[in-house]
Each structure stands twice: as structure tokens, then as C-alpha cells.
C-alpha positions in Angstrom: -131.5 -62.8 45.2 -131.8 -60.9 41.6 -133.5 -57.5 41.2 -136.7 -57.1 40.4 -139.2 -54.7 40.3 -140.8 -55.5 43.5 -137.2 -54.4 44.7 -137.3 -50.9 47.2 -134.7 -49.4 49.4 -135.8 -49.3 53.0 -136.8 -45.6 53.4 -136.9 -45.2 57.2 -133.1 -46.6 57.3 -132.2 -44.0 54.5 -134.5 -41.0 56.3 -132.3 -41.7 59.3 -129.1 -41.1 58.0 -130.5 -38.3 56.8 -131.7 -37.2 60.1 -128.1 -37.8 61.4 -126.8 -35.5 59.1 -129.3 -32.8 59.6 -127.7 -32.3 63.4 -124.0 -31.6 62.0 -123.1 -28.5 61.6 -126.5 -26.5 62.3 -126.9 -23.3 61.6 -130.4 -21.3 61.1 -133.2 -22.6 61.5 -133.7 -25.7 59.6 -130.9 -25.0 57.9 -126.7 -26.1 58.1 -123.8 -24.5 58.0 -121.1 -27.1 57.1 -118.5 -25.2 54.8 -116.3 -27.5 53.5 -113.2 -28.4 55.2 -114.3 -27.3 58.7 -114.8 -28.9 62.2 -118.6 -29.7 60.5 -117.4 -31.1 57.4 -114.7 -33.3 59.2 -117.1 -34.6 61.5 -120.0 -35.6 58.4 -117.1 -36.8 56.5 -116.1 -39.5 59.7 -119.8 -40.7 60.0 -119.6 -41.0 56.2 -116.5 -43.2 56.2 -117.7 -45.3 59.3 -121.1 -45.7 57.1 -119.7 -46.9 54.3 -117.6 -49.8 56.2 -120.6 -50.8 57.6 -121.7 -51.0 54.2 -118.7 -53.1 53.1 -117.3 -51.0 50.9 -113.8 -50.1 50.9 -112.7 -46.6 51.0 -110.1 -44.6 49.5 -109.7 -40.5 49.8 -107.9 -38.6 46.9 -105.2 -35.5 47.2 -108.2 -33.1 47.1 -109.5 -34.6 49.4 -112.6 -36.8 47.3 -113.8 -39.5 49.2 -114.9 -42.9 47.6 -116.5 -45.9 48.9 -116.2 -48.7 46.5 -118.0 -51.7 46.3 -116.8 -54.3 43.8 -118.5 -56.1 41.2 -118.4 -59.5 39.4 -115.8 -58.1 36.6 -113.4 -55.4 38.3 -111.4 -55.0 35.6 -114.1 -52.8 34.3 -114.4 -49.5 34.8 -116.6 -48.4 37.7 -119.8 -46.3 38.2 -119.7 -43.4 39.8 -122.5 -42.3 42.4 -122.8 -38.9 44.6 -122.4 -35.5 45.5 -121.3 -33.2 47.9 -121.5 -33.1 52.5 -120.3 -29.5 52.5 -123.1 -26.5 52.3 -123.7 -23.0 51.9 -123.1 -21.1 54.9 -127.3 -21.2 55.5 -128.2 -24.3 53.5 -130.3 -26.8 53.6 -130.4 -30.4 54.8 -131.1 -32.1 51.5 -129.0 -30.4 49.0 -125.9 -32.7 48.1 -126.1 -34.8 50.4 -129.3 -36.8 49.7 -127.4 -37.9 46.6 -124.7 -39.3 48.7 -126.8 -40.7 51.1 -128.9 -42.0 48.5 -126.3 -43.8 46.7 -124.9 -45.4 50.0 -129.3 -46.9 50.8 -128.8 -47.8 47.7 -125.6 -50.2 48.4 -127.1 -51.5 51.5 -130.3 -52.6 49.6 -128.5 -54.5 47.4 -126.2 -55.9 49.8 -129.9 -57.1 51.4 -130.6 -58.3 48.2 -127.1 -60.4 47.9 -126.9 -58.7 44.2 -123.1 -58.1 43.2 -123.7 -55.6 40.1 -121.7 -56.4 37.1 -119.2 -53.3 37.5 -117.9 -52.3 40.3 -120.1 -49.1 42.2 -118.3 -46.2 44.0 -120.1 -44.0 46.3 -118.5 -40.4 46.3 -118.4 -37.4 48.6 -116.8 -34.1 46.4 -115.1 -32.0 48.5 -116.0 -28.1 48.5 -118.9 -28.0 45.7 -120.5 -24.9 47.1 -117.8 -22.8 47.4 -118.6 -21.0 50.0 -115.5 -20.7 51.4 -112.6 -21.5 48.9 -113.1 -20.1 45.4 -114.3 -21.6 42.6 -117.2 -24.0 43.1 -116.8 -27.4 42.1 -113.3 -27.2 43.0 -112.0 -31.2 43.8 -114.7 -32.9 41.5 -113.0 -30.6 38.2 -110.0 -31.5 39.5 -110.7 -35.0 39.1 -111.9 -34.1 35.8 -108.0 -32.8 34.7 -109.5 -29.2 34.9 -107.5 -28.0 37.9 -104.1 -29.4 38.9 -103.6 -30.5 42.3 -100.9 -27.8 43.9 -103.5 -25.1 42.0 -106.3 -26.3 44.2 -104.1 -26.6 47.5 -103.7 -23.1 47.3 -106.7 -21.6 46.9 -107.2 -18.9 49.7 -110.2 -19.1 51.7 -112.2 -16.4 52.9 -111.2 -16.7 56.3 -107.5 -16.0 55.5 -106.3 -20.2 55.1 -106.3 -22.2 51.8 -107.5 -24.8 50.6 -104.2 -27.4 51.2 -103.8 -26.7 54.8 -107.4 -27.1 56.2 -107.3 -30.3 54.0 -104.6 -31.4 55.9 -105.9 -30.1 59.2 -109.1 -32.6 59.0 -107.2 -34.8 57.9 -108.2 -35.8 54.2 -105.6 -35.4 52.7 -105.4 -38.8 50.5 -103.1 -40.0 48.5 -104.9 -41.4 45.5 -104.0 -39.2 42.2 -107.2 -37.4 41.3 -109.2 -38.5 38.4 -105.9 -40.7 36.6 -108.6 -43.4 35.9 -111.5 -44.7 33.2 -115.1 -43.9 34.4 -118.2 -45.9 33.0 -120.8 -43.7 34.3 -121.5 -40.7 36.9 -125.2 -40.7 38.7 -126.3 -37.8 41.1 -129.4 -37.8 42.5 -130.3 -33.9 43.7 -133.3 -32.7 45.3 -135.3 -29.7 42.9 -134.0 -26.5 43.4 -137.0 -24.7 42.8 -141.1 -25.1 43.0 -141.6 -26.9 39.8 -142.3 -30.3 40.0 -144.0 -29.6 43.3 -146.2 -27.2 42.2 -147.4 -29.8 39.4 -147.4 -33.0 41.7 -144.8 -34.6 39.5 -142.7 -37.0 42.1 -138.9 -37.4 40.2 -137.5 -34.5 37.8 -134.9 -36.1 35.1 -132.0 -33.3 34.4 -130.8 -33.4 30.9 -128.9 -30.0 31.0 -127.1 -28.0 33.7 -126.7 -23.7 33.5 -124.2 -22.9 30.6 -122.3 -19.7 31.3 -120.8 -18.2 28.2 -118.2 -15.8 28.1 -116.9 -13.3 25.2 -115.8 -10.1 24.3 -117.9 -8.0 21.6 -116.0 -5.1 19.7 -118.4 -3.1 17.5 -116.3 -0.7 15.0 -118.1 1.9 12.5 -118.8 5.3 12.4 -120.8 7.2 15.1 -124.7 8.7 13.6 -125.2 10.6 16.6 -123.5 12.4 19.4 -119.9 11.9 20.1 -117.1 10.0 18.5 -114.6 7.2 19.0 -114.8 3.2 19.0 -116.6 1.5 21.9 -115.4 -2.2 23.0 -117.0 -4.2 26.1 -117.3 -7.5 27.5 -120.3 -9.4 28.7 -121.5 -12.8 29.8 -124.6 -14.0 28.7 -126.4 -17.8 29.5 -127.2 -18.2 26.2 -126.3 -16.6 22.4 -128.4 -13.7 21.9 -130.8 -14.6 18.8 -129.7 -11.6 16.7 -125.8 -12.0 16.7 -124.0 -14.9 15.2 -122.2 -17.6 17.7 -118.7 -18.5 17.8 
């Protein structure tokens, strides 16, 4: 059966594996606490995996520990498209951030696999492990790694706040892969992400299209001259600014 534009995912199917993931790892009220690489975070990662071979789709977990559930497409030769986010959370987060997109992405599948559609590339689902950071240092860490940022030994031993690193709990859970990170052509990355502030809400407006994410800058500033009013000597700092200040050049 083709797409069309009568086509819609089954939202009660996709709010209940929502729901299911809501009761792993609670922690305030309303809230979670599934820090990535814990008892929480293996136990949403198994439902994950048993979801997505439900789905069909055959899955494959990386040496940082980046889980993908592919489903193949009429021309497999091509590069895939990439779908997802993240499982873990902040220590009191919230039960839509992250993993909506990965949930998302896996209704998505299953509507097409209702529809009989077999896309043209192949799709992968994807689950990046330890975007929050909120218990191994930096954020982000296994999805820039798959991005050649970070090298694999580097991220196994990033320390965690609780005295392990990063390697060993990976290998405690379990998901520990063996696929190479990244090592591999990418057609296209989609992440769908709830709205992180009152925007869109506030003015009824139902879907928010991100075009650009935070930009950190970081530089050092040396000012030399002579002093016009008290004291003497050369003064030299650092900052970090989101954006170039309008008054000073930008290099």
C-alpha cells in the first residue's frame, strides 16, 4: 500500500510505549531518573531492543554502546537514514525528552510496516548512549563519537561521578557492541524533540521546525595599551560568549 496523505501513525499504540517508558527508572514526581548506563537505562534499553524485533528490524549495538535498529529498503547499497535520540535522562527529567524521538521513529516503522511501504533507503532507528551527561562528562558523548570527534578508548574512560567510568558500566549492562562507531556514509539524521520551553505553546502553534542548535564560542581576548587611569600593567582574560559581540571583529 503507497503513502499517502491520508496516511497517520496509530497514536494510542505510540502513547503506550511511551507510557511503558514513563515507569522505568522514576524518580520525582512525574519525572525519571534514568542516568545512562545504569540498572534504568539497561532495563529501557532491553524493552527497546525487544521493540524493535517486534518491529522487524534488525539490530546492531556499537563499542559506545549506540544502539540501532535497522530496517532495510529497496536499494541497500545506499546509504541509510538516520532516526532518534537518546533513553537516558537528567537525574530529575522528564518523560518526553529524548525519548519521544526514539519512540517516535520506531511508530513510525511500525506504520509503514502496516502500510507494506519498503522506503527506498534503508531507515535505522537509534538510541545514543549518555546525551545528558549527567553522569559521565561531556554531554553528547557516543553520538560525537560516532561523529570521529572522540575516539573510542577516550570515551571508555571517562570517569563518572559516582567513582566508575564510562567502559566498565558499558560493559556491566551489557552494551558493549562490537560495531566500529560512525566508520560508515549517512544520507540523513532526523530527531524529533519535544519544545524545551513555553513558546509554541503559548502561541497554539502544534510542530516547531529547528533550524539551529546553541553555538558556544570560545576565545581568549588580550587588550595591550597604555593605562589612562589608575594603575598600570597589561590585563589578558578569557571568556565564552554564544555569540560575537557586535563591537569586536570575529575570527
Amino acid at each position: 500500500m503507497p503513502i499517502s496523505p491520508a496516511s497517520r501513525v496509530l497514536y494510542e499504540r505510540f502513547w503506550t510505549t511511551v507510557e511503558k517508558s514513563a515507569d522505568i527508572g522514576k524518580g520525582r514526581e512525574n519525572g525519571l531518573s534514568r542516568l545512562a548506563l545504569t540498572d534504568a537505562d539497561k532495563e529501557m534499553r532491553d524493552i527497546f531492543v525487544s521493540w524493535c524485533g517486534e518491529a522487524g528490524l534488525r539490530v546492531t549495538v556499537d563499542q559506545v554502546g549506540n544502539i540501532f535498529g535497522r530496517r532495510n529498503g529497496l536499494d541497500n547499497s545506499l546509504p541509510p537514514v538516520l532516526i532518534g535520540s537518546h533513553l537516558d535522562t537528567q537525574e530529575n527529567g522528564g518523560r518526553f525528552d529524548g525519548i519521544v524521538g526514539v519512540l517516535g521513529a520506531l511508530e513510525m516503522v511500525k506504520t509503514l510496516n502496516d502500510l507494506g511501504h519498503v522506503t527506498r533507503r534503508p531507515i535505522e532507528i537509534v538510541n545514543w548512549t549518555n546525551e545528558e551527561a549527567a553522569r559521565f562528562s561531556p554531554p553528547m558523548t557516543a553520538s560525537c563519537c560516532f561523529a570521529g570527534a572522540y575516539a573510542v578508548d577516550w570515551v571508555h574512560g571517562r570517569p563518572g561521578d559516582d567513582g566508575t567510568t564510562f567502559g566498565d558500566e558499558l560493559r556491566r549492562i551489557g552494551y558493549q557492541g562490537e560495531a566500529t562507531p560512525g566508520n560508515r556514509p549517512v544520507d540523513a539524521y532526523f530527531e524529533l524533540h519535544i519544545e524545551q520551553g513555553p513558546i509554541l505553546d503559548a502561541e497554539k502553534v502544534e510542530v516547531g521546525i529547528v533550524t539551529h542548535a546553541y553555538s558556544s564560542h570560545g576565545f581568549l581576548v588580550e587588550f595591550k595599551g597604555e593605562t589612562a587611569h589608575t594603575g598600570r600593567g597589561r590585563w589578558k582574560g578569557d571568556a565564552t560568549r554564544s555569540s560575537p559581540p557586535r563591537a569586536c571583529s570575529w575570527r
